[in-house]
C-alpha positions in Angstrom: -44.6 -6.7 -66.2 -41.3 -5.4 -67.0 -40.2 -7.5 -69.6 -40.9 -6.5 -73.9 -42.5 -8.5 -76.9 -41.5 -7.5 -80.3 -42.0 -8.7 -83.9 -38.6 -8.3 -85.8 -38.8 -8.1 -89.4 -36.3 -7.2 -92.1 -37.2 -5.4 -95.6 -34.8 -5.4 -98.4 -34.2 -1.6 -99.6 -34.2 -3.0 -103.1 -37.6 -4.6 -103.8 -39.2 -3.7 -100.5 -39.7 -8.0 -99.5 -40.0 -8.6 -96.1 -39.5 -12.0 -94.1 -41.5 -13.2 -91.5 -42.4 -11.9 -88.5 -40.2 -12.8 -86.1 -40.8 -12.7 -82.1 -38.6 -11.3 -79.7 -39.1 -11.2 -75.7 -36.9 -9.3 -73.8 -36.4 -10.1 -69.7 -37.2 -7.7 -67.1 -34.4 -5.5 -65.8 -32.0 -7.1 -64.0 -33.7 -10.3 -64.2 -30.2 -12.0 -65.5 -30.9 -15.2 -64.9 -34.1 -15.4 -67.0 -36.6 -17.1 -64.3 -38.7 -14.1 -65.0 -38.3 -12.0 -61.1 -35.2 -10.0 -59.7 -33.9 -11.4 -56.7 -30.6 -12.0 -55.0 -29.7 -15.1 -57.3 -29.4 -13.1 -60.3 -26.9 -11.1 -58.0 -25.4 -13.9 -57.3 -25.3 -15.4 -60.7 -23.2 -12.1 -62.2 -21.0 -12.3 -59.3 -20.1 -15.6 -60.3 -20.1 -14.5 -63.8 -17.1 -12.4 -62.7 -15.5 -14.8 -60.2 -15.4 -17.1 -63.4 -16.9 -20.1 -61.5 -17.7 -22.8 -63.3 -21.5 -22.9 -64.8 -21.6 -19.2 -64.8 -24.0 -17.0 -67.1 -23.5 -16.6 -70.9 -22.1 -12.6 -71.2 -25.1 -11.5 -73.1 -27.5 -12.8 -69.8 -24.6 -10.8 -67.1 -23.8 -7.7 -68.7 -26.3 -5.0 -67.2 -23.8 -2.2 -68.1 -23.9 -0.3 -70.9 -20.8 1.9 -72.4 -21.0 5.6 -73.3 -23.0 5.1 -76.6 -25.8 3.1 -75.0 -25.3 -0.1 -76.0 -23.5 -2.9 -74.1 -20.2 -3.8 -75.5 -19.2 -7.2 -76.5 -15.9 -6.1 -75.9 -16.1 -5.3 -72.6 -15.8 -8.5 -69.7 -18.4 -8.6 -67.1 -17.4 -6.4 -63.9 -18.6 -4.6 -60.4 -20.5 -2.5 -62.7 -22.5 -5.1 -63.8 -23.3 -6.7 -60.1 -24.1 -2.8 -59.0 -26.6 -2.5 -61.9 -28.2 -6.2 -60.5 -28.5 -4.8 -57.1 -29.7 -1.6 -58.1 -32.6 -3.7 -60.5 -33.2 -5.5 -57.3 -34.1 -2.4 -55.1 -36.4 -1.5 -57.4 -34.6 1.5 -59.2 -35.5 2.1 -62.8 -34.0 1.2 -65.9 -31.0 3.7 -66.0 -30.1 3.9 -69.5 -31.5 5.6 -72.4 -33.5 4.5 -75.1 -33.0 3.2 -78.2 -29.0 3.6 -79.7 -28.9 4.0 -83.5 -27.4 0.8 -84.9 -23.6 1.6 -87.1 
C-alpha cells in the first residue's frame, strides 16, 4: 500500500470541544508526483523542481529530505538530496527517517 489515512481532529484544552473529523491521506514514499506509484517521472519531476523549469512541483510535493530534527524544513530549497531520496524510494529502499517529530 504505502501510502496513510488519518482523521485529524483538534480539542480545545479549555472546554475539551472537538471539531470534526477531518481526513488526511498521505502519498507513498517517494511517490512526488502524487499519481499513486514510484517511478522515474517522480525523479524526474524533483529534478526539475531543482532545475527550476517551468511547471515544476509545489516544494511540499519535492522535498523528500528531512533536516536533523526530522521534519522537512520550509526553509530549506529543494536539492540533490531530495532527487537521491526519489531514487532511493524508487529502488525500493525503506522509508529512512524516523518517526513521528514532536511539534514546537
Amino acid at each position: 500500500m504505502g501510502w496513510s489515512a488519518y482523521d485529524v481532529q483538534i480539542v480545545r484544552k479549555s472546554d475539551r470541544r472537538a471539531s470534526p473529523l477531518l481526513g488526511v491521506t498521505t502519498t507513498t514514499w517517494g511517490d512526488a508526483t502524487g499519481d499513486g506509484t514510484r517511478n522515474v517521472l517522480d525523479v524526474s519531476a524533483i529534478v526539475d523542481t531543482v532545475k527550476q523549469v517551468s511547471g515544476k512541483l509545489p516544494k511540499v510535493q519535492a522535498q523528500l529530505q528531512q533536516d536533523a530534527a526530522s521534519a522537512p524544513d520550509p526553509l530549506m530549497n529543494i536539492n540533490v538530496l531530495d532527487i537521491s531520496n526519489a531514487v532511493d524510494a524508487l529502488k525500493g529502499l525503506p522509508y529512512p527517517f524516523g518517526g513521528l517529530s514532536i511539534c514546537p
